[in-house]
mmCIF file as gemmi writes it, N, C-alpha and C atoms, coordinates in Angstrom:
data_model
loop_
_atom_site.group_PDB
_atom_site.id
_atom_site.type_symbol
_atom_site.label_atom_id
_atom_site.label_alt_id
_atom_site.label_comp_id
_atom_site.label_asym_id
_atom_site.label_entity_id
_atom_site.label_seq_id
_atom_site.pdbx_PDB_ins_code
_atom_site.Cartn_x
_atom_site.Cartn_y
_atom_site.Cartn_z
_atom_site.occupancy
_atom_site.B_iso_or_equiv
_atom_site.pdbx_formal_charge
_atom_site.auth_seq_id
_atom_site.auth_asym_id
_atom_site.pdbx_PDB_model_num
ATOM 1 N N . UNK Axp A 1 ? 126.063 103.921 246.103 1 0 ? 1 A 1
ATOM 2 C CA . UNK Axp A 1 ? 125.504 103.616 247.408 1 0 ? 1 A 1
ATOM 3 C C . UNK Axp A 1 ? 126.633 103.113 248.297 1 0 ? 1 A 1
ATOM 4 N N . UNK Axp A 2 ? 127.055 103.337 249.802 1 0 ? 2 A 1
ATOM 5 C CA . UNK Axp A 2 ? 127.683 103.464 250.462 1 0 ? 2 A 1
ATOM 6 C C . UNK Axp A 2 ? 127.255 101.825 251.168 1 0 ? 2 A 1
ATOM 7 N N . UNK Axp A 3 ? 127.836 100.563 251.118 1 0 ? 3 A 1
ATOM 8 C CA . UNK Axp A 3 ? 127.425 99.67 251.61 1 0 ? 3 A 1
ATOM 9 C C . UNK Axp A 3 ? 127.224 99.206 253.218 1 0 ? 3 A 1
ATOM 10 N N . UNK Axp A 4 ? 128.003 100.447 253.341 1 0 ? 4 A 1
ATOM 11 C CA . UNK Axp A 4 ? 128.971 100.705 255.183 1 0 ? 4 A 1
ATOM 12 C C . UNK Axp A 4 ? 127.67 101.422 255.415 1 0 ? 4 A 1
ATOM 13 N N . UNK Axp A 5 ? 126.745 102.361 254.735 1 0 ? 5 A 1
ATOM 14 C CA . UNK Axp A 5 ? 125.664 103.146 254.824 1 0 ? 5 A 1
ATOM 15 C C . UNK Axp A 5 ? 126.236 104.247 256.431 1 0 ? 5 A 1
ATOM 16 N N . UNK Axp A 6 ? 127.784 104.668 255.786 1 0 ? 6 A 1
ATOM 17 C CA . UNK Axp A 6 ? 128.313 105.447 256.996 1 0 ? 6 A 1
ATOM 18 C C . UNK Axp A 6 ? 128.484 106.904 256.275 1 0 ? 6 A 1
ATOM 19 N N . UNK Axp A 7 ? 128.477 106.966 254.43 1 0 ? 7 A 1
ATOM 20 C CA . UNK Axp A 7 ? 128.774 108.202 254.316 1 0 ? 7 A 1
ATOM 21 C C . UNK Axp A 7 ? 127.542 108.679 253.44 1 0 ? 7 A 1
ATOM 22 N N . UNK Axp A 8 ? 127.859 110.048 253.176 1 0 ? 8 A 1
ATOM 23 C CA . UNK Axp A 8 ? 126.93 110.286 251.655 1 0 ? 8 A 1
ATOM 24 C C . UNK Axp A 8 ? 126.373 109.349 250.852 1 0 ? 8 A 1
ATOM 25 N N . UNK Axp A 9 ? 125.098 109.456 250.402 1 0 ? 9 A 1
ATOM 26 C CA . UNK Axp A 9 ? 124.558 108.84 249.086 1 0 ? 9 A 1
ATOM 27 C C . UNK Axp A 9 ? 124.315 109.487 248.014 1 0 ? 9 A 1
ATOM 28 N N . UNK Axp A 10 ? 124.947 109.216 246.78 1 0 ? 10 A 1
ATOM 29 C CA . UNK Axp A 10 ? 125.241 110.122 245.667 1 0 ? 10 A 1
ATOM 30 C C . UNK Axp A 10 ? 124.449 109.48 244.428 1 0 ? 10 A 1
ATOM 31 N N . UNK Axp A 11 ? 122.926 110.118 243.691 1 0 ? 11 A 1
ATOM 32 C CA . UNK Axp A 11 ? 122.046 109.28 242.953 1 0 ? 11 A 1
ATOM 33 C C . UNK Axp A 11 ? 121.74 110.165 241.785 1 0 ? 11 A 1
ATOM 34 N N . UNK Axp A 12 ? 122.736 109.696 241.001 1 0 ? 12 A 1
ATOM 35 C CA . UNK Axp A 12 ? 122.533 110.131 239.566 1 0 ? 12 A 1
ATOM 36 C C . UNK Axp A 12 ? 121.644 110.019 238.566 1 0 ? 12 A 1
ATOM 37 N N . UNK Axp A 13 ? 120.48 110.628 238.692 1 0 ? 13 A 1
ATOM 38 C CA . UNK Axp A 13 ? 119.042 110.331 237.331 1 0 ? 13 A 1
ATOM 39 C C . UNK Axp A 13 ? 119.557 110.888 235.963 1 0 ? 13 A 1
ATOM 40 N N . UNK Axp A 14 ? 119.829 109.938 235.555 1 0 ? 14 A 1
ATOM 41 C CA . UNK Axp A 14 ? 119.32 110.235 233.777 1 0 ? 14 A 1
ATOM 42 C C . UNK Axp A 14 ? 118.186 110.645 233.428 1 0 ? 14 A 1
ATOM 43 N N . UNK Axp A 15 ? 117.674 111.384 232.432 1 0 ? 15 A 1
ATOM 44 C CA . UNK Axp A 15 ? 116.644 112.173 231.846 1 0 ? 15 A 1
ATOM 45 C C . UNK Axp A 15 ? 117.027 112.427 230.78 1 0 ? 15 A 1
ATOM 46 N N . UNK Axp A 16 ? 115.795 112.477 229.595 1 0 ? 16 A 1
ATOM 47 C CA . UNK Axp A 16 ? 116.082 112.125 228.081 1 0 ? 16 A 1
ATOM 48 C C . UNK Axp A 16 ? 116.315 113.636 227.624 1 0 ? 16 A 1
ATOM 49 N N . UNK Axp A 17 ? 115.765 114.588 227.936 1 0 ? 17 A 1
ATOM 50 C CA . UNK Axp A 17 ? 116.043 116.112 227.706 1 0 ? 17 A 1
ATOM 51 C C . UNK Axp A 17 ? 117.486 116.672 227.622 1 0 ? 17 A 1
ATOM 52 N N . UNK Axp A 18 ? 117.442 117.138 226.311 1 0 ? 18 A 1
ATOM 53 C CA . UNK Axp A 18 ? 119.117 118.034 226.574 1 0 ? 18 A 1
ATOM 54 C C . UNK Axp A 18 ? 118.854 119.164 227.444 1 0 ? 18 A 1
ATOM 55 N N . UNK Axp A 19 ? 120.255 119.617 227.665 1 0 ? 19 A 1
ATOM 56 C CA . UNK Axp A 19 ? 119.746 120.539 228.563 1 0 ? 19 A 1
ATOM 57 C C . UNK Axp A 19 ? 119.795 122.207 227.916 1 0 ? 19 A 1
ATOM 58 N N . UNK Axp A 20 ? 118.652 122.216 228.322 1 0 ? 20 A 1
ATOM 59 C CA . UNK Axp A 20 ? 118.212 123.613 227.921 1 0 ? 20 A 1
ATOM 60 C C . UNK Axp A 20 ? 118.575 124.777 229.229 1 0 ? 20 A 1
ATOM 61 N N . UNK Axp A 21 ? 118.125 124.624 230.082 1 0 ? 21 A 1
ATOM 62 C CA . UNK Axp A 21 ? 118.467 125.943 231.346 1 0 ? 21 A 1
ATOM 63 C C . UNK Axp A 21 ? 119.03 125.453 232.5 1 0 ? 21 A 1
ATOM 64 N N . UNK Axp A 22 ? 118.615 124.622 232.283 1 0 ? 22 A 1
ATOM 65 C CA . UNK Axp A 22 ? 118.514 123.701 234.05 1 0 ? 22 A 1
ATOM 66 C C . UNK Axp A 22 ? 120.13 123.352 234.006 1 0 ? 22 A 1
ATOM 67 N N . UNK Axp A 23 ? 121.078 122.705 235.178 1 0 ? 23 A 1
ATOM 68 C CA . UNK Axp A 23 ? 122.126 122.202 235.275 1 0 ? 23 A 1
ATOM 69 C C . UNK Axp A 23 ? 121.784 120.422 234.703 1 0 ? 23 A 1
ATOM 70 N N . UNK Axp A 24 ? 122.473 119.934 234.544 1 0 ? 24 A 1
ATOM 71 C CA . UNK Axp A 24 ? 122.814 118.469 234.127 1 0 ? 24 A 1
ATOM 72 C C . UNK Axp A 24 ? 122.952 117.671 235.004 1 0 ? 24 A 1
ATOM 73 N N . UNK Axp A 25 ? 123.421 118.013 236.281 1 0 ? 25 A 1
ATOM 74 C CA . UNK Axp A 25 ? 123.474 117.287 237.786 1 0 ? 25 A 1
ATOM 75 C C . UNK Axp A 25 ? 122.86 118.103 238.831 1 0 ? 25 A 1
ATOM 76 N N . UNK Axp A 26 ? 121.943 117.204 239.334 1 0 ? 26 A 1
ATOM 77 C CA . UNK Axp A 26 ? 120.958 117.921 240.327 1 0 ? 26 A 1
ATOM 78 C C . UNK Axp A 26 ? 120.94 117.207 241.698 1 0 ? 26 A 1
ATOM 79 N N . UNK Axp A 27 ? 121.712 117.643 242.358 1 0 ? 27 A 1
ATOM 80 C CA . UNK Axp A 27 ? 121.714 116.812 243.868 1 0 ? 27 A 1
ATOM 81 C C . UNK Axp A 27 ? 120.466 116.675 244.544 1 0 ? 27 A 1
ATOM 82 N N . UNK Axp A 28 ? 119.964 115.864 245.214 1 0 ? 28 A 1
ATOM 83 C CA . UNK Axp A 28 ? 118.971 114.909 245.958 1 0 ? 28 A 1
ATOM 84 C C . UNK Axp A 28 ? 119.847 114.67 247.868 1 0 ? 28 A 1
ATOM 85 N N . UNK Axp A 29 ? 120.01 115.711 248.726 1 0 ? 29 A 1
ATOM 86 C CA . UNK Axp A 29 ? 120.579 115.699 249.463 1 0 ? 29 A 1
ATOM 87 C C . UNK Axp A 29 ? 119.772 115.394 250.621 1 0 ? 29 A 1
ATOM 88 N N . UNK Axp A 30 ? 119.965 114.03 251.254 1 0 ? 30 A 1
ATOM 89 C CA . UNK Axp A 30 ? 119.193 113.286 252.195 1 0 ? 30 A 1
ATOM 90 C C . UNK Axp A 30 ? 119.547 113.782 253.513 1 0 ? 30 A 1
ATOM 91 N N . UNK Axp A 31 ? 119.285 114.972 253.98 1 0 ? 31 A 1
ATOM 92 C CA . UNK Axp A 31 ? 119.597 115.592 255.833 1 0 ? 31 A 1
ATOM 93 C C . UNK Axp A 31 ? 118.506 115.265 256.542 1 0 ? 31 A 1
ATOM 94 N N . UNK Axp A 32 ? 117.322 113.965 256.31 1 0 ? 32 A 1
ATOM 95 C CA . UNK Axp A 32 ? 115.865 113.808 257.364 1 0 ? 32 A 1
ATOM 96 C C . UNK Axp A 32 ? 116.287 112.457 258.003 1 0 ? 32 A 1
ATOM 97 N N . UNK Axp A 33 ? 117.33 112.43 257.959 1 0 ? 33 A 1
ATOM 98 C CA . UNK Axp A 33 ? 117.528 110.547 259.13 1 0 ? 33 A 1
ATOM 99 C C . UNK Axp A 33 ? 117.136 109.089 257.541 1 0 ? 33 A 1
ATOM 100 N N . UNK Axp A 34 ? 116.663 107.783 258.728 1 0 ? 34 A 1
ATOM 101 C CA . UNK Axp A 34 ? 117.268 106.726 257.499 1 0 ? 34 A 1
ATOM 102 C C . UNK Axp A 34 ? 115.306 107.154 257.812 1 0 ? 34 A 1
ATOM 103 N N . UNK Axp A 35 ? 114.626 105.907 257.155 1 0 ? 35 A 1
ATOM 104 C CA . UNK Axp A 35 ? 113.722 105.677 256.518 1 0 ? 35 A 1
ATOM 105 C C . UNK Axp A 35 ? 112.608 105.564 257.622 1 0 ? 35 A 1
ATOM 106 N N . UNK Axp A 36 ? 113.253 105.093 258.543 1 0 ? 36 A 1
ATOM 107 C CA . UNK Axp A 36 ? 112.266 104.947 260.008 1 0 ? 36 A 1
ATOM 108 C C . UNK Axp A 36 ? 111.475 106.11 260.61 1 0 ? 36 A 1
ATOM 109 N N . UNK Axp A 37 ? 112.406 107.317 260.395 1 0 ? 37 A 1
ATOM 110 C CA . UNK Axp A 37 ? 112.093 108.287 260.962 1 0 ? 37 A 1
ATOM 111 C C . UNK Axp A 37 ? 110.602 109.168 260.715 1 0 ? 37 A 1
ATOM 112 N N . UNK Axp A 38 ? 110.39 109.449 261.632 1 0 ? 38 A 1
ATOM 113 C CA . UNK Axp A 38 ? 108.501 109.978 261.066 1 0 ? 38 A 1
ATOM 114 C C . UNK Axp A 38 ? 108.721 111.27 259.861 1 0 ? 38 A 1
ATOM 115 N N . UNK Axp A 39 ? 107.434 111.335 259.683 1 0 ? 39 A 1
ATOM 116 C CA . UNK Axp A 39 ? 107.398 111.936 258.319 1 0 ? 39 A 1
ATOM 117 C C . UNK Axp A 39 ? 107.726 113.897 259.816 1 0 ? 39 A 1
ATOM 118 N N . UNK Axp A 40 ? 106.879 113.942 259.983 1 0 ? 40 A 1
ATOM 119 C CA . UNK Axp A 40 ? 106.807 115.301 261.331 1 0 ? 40 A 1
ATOM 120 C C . UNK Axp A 40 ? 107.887 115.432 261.587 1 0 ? 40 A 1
ATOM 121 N N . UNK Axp A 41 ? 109.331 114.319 261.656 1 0 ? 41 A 1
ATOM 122 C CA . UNK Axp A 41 ? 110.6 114.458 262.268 1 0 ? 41 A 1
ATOM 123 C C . UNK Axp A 41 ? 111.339 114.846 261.045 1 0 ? 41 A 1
ATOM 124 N N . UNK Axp A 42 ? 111.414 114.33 259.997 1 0 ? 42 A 1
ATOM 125 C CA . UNK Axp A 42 ? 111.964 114.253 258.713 1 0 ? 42 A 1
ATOM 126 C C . UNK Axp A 42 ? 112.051 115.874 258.377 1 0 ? 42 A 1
ATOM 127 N N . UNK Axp A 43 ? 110.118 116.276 258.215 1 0 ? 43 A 1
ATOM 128 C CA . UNK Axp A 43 ? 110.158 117.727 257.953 1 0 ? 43 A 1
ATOM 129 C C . UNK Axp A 43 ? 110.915 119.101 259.012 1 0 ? 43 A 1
ATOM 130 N N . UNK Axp A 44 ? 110.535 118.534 260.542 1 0 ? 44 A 1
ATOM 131 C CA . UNK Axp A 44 ? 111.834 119.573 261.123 1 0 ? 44 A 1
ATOM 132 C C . UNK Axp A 44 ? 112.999 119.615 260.619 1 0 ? 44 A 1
ATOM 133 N N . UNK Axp A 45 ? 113.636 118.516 260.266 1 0 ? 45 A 1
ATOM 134 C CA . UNK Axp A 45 ? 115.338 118.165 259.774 1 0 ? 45 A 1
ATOM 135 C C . UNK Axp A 45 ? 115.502 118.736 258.399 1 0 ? 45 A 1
ATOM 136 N N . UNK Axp A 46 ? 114.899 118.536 257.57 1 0 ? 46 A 1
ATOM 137 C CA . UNK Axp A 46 ? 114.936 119.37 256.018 1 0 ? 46 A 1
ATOM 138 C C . UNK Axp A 46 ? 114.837 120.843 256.527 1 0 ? 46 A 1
ATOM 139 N N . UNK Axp A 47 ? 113.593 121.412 256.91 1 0 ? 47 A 1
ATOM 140 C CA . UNK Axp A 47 ? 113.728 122.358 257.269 1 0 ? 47 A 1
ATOM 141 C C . UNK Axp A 47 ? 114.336 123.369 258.055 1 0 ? 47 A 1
ATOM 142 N N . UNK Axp A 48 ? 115.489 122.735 259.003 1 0 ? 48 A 1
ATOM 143 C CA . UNK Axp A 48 ? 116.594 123.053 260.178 1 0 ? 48 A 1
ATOM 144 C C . UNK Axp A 48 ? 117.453 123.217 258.952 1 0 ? 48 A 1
ATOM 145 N N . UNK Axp A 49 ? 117.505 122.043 257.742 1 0 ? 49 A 1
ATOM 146 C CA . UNK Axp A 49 ? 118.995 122.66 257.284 1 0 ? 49 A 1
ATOM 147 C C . UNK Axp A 49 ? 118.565 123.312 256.481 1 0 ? 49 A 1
ATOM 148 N N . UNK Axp A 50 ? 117.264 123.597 255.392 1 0 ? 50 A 1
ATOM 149 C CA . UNK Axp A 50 ? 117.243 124.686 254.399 1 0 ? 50 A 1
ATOM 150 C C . UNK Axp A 50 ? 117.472 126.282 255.189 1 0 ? 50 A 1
ATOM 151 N N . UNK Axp A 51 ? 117.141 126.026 256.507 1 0 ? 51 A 1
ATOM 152 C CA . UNK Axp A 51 ? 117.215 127.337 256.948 1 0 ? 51 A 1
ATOM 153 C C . UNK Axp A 51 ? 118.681 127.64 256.485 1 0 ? 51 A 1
ATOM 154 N N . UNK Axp A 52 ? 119.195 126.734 257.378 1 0 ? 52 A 1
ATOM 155 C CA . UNK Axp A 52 ? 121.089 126.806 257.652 1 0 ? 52 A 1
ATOM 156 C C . UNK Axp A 52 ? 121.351 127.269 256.594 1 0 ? 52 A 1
ATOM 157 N N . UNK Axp A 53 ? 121.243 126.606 255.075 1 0 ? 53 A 1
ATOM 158 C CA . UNK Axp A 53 ? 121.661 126.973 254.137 1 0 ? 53 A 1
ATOM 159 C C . UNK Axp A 53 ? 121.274 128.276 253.522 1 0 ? 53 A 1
ATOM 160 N N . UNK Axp A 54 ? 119.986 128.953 253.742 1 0 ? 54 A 1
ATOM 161 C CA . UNK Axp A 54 ? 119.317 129.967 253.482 1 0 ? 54 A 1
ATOM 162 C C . UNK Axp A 54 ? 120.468 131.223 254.15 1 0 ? 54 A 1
ATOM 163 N N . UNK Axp A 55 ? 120.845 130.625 255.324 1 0 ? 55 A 1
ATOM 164 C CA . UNK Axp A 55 ? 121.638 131.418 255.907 1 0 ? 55 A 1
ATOM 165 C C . UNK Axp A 55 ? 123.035 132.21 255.159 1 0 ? 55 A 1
ATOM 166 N N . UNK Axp A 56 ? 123.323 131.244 254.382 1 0 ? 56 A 1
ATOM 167 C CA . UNK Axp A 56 ? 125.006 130.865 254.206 1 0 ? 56 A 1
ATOM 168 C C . UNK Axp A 56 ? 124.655 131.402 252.539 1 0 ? 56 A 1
ATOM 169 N N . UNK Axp A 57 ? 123.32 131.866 251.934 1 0 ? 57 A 1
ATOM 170 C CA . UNK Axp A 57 ? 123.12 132.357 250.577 1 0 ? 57 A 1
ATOM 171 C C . UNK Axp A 57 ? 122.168 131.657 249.451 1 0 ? 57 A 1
ATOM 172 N N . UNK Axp A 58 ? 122.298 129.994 249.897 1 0 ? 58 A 1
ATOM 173 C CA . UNK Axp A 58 ? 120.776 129.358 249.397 1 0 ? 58 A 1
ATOM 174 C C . UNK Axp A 58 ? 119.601 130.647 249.473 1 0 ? 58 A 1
ATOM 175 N N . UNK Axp A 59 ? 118.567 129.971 248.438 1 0 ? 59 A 1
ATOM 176 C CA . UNK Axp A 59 ? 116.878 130.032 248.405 1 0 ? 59 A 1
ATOM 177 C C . UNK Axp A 59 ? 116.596 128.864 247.702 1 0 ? 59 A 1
ATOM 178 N N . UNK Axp A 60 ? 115.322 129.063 248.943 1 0 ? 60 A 1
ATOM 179 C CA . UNK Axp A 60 ? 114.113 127.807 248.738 1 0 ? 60 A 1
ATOM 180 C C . UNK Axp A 60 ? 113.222 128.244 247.616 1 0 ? 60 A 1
ATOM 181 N N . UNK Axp A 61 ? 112.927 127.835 246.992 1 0 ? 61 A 1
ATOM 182 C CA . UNK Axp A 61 ? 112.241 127.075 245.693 1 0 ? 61 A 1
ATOM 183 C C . UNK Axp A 61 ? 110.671 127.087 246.021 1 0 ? 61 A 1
ATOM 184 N N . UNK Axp A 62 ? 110.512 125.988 246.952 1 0 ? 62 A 1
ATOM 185 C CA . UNK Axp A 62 ? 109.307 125.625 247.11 1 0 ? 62 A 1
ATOM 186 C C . UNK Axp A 62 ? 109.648 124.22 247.673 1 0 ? 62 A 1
ATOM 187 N N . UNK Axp A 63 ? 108.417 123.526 248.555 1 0 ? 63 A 1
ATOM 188 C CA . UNK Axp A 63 ? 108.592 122.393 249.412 1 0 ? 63 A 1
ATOM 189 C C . UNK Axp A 63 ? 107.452 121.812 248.909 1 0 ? 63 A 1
ATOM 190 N N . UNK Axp A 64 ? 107.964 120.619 248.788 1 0 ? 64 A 1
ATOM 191 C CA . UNK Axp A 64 ? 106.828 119.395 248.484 1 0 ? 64 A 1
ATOM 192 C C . UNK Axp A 64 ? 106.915 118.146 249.266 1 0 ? 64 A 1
ATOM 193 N N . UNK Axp A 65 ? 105.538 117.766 249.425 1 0 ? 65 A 1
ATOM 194 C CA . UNK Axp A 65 ? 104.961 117.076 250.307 1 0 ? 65 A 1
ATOM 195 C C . UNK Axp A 65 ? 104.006 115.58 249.416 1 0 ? 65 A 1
ATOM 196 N N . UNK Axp A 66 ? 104.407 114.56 249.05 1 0 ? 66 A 1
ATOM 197 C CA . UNK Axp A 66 ? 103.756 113.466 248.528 1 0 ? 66 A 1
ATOM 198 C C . UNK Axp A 66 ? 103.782 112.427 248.503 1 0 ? 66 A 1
ATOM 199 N N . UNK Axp A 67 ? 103.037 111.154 248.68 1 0 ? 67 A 1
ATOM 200 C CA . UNK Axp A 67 ? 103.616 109.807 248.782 1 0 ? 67 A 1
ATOM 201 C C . UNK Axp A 67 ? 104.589 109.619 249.951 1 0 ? 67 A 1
ATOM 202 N N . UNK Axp A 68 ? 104.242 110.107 251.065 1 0 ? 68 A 1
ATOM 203 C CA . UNK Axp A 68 ? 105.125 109.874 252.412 1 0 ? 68 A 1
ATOM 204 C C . UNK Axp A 68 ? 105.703 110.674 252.524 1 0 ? 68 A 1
ATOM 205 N N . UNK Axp A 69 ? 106.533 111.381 251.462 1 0 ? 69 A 1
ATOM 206 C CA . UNK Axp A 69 ? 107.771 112.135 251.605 1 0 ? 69 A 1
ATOM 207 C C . UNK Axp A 69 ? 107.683 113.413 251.183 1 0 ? 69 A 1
ATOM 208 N N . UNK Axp A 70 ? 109.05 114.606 251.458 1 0 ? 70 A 1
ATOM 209 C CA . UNK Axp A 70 ? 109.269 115.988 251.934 1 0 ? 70 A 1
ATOM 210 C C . UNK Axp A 70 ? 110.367 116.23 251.264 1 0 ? 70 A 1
ATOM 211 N N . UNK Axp A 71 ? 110.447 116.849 250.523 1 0 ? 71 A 1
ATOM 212 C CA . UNK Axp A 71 ? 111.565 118.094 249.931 1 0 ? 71 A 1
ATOM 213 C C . UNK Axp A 71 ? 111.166 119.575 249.735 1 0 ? 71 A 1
ATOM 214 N N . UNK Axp A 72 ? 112.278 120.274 250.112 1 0 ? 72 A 1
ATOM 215 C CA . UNK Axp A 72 ? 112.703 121.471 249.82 1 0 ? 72 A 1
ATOM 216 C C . UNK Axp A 72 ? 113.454 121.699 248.11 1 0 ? 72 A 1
ATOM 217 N N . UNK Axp A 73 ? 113.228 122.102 247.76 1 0 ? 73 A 1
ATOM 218 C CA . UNK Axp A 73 ? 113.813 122.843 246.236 1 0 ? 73 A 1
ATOM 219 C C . UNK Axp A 73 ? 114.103 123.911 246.232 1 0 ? 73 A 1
ATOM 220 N N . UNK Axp A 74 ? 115.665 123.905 246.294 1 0 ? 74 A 1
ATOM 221 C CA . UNK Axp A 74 ? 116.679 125.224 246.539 1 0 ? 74 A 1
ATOM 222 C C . UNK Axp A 74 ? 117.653 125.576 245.04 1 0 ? 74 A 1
ATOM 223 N N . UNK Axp A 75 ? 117.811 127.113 245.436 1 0 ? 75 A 1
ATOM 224 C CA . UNK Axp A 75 ? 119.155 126.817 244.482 1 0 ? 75 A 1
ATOM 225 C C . UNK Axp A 75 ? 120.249 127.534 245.163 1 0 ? 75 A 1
ATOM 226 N N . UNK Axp A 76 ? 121.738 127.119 244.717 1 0 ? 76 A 1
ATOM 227 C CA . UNK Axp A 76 ? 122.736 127.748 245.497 1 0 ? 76 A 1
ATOM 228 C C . UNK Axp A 76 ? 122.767 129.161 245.087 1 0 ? 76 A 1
ATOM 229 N N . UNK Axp A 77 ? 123.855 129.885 245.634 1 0 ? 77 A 1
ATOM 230 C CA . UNK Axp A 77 ? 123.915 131.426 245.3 1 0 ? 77 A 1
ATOM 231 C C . UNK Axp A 77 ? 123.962 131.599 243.458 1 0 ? 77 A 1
ATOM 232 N N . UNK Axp A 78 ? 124.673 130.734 242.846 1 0 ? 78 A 1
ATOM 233 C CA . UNK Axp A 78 ? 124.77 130.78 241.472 1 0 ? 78 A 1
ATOM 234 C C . UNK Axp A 78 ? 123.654 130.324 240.535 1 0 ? 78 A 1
ATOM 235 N N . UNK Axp A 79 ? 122.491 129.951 240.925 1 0 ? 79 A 1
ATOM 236 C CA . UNK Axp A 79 ? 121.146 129.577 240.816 1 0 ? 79 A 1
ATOM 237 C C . UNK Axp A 79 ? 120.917 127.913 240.462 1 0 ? 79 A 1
ATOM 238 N N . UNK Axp A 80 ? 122.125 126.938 240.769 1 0 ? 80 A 1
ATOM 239 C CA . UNK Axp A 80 ? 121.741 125.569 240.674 1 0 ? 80 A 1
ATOM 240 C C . UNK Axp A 80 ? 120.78 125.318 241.592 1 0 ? 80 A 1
ATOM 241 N N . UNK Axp A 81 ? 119.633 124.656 240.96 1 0 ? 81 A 1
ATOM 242 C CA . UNK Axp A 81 ? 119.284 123.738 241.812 1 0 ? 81 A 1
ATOM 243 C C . UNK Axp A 81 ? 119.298 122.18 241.977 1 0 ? 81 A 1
ATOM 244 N N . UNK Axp A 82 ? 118.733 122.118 243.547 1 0 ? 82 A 1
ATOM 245 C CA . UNK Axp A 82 ? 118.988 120.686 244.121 1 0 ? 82 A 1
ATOM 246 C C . UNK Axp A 82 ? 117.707 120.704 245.381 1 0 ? 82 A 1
ATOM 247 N N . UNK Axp A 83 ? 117.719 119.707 245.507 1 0 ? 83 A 1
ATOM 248 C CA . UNK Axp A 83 ? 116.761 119.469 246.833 1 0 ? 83 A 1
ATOM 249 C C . UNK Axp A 83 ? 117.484 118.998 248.069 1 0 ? 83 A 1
ATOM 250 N N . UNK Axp A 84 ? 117.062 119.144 249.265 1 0 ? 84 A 1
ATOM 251 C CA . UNK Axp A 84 ? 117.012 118.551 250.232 1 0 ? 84 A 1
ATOM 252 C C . UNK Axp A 84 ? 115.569 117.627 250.396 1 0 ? 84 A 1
ATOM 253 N N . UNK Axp A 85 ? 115.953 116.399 251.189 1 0 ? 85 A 1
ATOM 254 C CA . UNK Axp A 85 ? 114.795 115.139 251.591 1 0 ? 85 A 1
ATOM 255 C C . UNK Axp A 85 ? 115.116 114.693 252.859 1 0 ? 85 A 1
């Protein structure tokens, strides 16, 4: 966690599963503003950049919506996935 809260936030989950298919590091990439921001504003901003990225060779996954909050579930051109929030 960035204490300056000026750059990236980088949040590493452990999970008891070896890994079978999936990658071992799964980014959680925060592009919807800090916490204030409305849930309606949040989802334009995820969705402005999954496009972007859709652009550049990403696919979306599927988007979820629960407990306040919004992600996209992408994977890069090489099929990792990660989310945007």
């Amino acid at each position: 966690m960035d204490p300056a809260e000026g750059r990236p936030r980088f949040y590493f989950q452990r999970v008891s599963e070896g890994k079978i298919a999936k990658n071992r590091v799964h980014l959680d990439l925060n592009v919807s503003g800090s916490p204030d921001t409305s849930l309606e504003e949040r989802r334009k901003l995820v969705e402005a950049e999954a496009g972007r990225l859709a652009a550049l060779g990403a696919v979306e996954v599927r988007t979820v919506e629960e407990y306040g909050e919004y992600w996209t579930v992408m994977t890069d051109p090489e099929g990792n996935e990660f989310c945007l929030q």
